[in-house]
N, C-alpha and C positions, 0 to 999 in steps of 0.2 A: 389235343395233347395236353397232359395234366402241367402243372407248376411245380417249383420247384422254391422250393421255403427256408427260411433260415431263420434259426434262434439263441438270443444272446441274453444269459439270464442271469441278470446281476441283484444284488442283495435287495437293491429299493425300485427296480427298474427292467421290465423284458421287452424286448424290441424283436419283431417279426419281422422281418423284409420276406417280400413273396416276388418272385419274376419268371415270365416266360422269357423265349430267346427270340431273338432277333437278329438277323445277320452274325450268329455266332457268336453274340455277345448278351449277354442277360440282358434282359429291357425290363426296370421294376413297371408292378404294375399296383403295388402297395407297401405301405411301411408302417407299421402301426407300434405303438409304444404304451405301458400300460403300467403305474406304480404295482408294486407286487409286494408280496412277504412268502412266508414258507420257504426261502433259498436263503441259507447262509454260508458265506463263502464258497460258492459253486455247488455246495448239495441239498439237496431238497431234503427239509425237517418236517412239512407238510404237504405230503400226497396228495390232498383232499382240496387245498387252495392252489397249486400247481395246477392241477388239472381243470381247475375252473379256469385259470387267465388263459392257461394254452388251448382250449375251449372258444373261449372267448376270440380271443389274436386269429385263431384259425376262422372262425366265420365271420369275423369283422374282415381277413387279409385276403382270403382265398374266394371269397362272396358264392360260394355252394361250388366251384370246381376242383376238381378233384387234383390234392400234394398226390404228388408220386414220388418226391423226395424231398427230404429235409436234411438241411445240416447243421448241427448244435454245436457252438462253442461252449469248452470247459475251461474253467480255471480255477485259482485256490485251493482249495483242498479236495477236488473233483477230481487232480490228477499230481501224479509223482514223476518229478524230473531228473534221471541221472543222468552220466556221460559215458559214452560206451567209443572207443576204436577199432577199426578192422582195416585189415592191408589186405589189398588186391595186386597180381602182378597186371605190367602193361603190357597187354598184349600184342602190341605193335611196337611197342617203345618210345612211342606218344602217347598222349592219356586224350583221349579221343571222348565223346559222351558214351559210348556203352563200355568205358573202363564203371566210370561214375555210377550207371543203373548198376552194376552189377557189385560196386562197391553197394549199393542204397540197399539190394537186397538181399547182400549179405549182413548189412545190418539188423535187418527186418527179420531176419531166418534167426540169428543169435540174439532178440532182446524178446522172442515171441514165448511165454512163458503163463505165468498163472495169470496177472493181470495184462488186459488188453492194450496192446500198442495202438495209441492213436497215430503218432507221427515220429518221423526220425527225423532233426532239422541237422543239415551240415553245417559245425559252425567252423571249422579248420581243415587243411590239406596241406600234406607234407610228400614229399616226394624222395624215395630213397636214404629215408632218416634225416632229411635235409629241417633247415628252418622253418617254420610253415609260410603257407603262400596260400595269396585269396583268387589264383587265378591258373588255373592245374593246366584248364584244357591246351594240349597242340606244344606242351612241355615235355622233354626225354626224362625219361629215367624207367628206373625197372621195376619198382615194388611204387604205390601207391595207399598212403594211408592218411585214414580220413576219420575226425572225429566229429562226433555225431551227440549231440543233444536228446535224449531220448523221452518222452512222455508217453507215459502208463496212466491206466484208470481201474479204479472199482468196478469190477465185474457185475456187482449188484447194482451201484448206482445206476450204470449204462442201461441193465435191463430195465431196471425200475422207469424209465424214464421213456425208452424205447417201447415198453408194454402201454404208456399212458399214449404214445401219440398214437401209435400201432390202432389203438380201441378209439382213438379217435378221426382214424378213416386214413391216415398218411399209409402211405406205400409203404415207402422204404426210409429209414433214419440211420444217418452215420455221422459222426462225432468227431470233433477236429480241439487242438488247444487253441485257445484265443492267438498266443502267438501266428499260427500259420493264417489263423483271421486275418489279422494286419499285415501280415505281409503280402497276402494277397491283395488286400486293400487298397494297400501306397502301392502297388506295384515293385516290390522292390526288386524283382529278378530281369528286369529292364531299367534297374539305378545303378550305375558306377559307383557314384558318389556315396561319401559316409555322410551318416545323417539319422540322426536319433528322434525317436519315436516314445514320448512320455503319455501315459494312459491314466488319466487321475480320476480313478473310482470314489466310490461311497468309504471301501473298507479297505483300501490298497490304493498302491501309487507304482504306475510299472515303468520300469526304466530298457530300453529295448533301443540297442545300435545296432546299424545295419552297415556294412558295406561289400560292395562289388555281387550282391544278393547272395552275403550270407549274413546271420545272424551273428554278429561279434559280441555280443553282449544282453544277456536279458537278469535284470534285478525286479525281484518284489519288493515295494517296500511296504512292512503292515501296519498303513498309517494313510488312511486316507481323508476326504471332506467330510464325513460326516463329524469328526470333530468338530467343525468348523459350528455345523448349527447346534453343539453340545456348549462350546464356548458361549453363543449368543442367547441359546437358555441362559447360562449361571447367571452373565453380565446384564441383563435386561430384565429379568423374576422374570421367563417365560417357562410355564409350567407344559405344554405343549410343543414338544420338537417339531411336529407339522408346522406351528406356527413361526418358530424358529428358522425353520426352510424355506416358506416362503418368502419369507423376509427376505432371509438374504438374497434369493433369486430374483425376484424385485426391485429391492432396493439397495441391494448389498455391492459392493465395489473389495477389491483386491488391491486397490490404492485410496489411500486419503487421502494426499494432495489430488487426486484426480476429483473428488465431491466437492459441491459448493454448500457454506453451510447454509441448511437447510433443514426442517423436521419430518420424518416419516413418519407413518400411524403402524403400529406393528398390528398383522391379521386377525381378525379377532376380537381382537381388546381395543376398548378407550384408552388408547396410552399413546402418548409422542413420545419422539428422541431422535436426536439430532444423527442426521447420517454420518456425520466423518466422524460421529462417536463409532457407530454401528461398523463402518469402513476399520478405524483401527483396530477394533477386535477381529474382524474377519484377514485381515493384512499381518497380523504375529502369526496365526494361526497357517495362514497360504506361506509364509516368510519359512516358517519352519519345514513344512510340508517340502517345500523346494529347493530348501538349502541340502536338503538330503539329496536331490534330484542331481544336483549341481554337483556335488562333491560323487556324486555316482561318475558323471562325464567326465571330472579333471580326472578322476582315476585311472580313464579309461585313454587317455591322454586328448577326451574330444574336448578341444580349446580352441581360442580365437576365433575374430569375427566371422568368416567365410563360413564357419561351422553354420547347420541349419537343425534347429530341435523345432520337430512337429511336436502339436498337442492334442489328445482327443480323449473322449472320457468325456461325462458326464458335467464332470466335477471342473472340466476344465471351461463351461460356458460362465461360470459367473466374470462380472465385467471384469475389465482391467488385467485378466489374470496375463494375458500377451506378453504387456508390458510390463509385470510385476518379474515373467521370468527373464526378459530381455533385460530388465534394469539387474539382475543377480545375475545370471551370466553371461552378460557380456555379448550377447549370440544373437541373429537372427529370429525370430519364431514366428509361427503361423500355422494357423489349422492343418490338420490332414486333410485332406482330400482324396475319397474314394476315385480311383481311376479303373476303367473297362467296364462301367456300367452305363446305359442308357439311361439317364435320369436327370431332375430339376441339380441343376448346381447347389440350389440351397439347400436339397438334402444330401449332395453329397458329398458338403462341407459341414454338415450336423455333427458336433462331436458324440453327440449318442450314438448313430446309427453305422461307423463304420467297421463294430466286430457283423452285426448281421449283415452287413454290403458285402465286407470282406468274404465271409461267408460262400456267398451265391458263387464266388470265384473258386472256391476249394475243389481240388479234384483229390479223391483216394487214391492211394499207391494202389498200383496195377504193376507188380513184376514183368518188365517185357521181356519175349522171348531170346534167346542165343542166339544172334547173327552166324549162322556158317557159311562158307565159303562154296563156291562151285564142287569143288574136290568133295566135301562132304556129301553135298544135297546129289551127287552122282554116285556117290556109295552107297548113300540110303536108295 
């Protein structure tokens, strides 16, 4: 039986996770990471280098067997987000789950249009014009409406992308927003609890609340780390941003009380300089990055300790960063963790790797059929 693949393709960075199944639950069986270029903000600008690393990813991940499906996270400018509502009556006069499917597909039937619908996420429920409420199911009322988060994509992007793995021996490819990645990820559709989920890229910083498993809140912010090693160019004459990144990932800290003083050798070059010099410039730059983070959650009214803000992103392994955002708000934090995959704990606490984990978990909308009644199925 073939594997089933997933890819997460971010500006400096694409991550492959490959898995068969195992007791119904994905079992990885590789996860491969690979610096890249040719994608900026989710669309590929170079065809030609694209198609070499997915090339590449797929016979380093899949080792000659045969993908029969793949699933690719979008985001940034890969896909367009609006808000769409649709009321359904209750057909019982509880809102039972196939009030819900048939609210989902009536969403699905109204946003299906020129560009392609990846996903429709529920972020609210209102019942009979009432307040909204994050918990519909086994509630009276008669009319049911639900709004709905909607993401569309470029119809050329998708082919364009679709035709590269296509010619590269994959079966089948279908396209999810990162969003439904992580949610698949943390499991949130078995979390009660509110509990935000911050995503700190190269080129972006995402802000994403979660509760009673729906999506309360998702922000972009377009300000991500790679400032960071732009900073430590200016500050240091380092004329090489590769060297600039290294640095910090090595040596680099998110707090300067946290460094002892001490000299580091920057990559490269004969040059020393002292870490908590190095640490201060990387700590304005993470300070700012997250104060935005932070003023996203009090907005949202996510405050006080018992709150829990996950981190994941790329951007979020340099040291200290934990405690850089624990010490600004106030909060709990700690890694995400991939949940419902068979795999080492340490990859599935990798802050890389949990849009391509989350991935493997995605299923496509399948409109399910019309429940009817005895009386009907005796008619027919």
């Amino acid at each position: 039986m073939g594997l089933t693949a997933s890819l997460d393709m971010g500006s400096e960075k694409m991550v492959m996770a490959v898995a068969g199944e195992s007791g119904g639950a994905p079992r990885l069986a590789a996860i491969k990471m690979i610096a890249s270029a040719g994608v900026e903000e989710g669309v590929v600008t170079d065809k030609a280098k694209v198609r070499s690393y997915l090339e590449f990813l797929l016979k380093e991940g899949a080792k000659g067997q045969p993908v029969e499906m793949m699933h690719v996270a979008l985001s940034g400018k890969a896909i367009r987000v609006t808000e769409q509502k649709v009321t359904v009556s209750v057909q019982r006069k509880i809102v039972k789950e196939s009030d819900l499917e048939r609210a989902d597909s009536k969403c699905w039937d109204a946003t299906a249009g020129e560009h392609p619908v990846l996903d429709c996420f529920p972020v609210a429920y209102s019942l009979d014009g009432d307040s909204p409420t994050r918990r519909p199911l086994d509630r009276s009322g008669k009319a049911l409406t639900v709004t709905y988060r909607v993401y569309t994509a470029s119809g050329n992007n998708l082919q364009e992308l679709e035709k590269m793995l296509l010619e590269l021996g994959v079966g089948e490819v279908r396209f999810f927003p990162a969003v439904r990645a992580f949610a698949a990820g943390v499991g949130v559709q078995g979390r009660n609890e509110r509990f935000a989920l911050v995503d700190m890229g190269a080129s972006h910083t995402g802000v994403l609340l979660f509760a009673n498993g729906l999506l309360e809140k998702e922000v972009i912010l377009p300000l991500g780390t790679e400032t960071v090693d732009t900073d430590i160019c200016e500050a240091f004459k380092i004329e090489d941003i590769r060297q600039a990144r290294k640095l910090k990932q090595d040596e680099g800290s998110a707090l300067r009380s946290a460094c002892r003083n001490e000299k580091v050798e920057i990559p490269g070059l004969r040059k020393q300089i002292e870490k908590r010099d190095l640490a201060k410039v990387i700590q304005c730059r993470m300070e700012e990055l997250l104060e935005g983070v932070v003023f996203q959650l009090q907005q949202a009214g996510f405050t006080g300790p018992e709150a829990e803000v996950l981190l994941t992103g790329g951007g979020s392994r340099l040291a200290d960063t934990l405690s850089l955002v624990e010490k600004l708000s106030g909060q709990h934090c700690r890694y995400a963790k991939a949940r419902g995959i068979q795999a080492a704990d340490e990859v599935l606490l990798a802050p890389s790797c949990l849009i391509a984990l989350g991935l493997l978990l995605c299923k496509p909308y399948e409109p399910s059929e019309e429940k009817t009644g005895w009386f009907s199925r005796l008619f027919k």
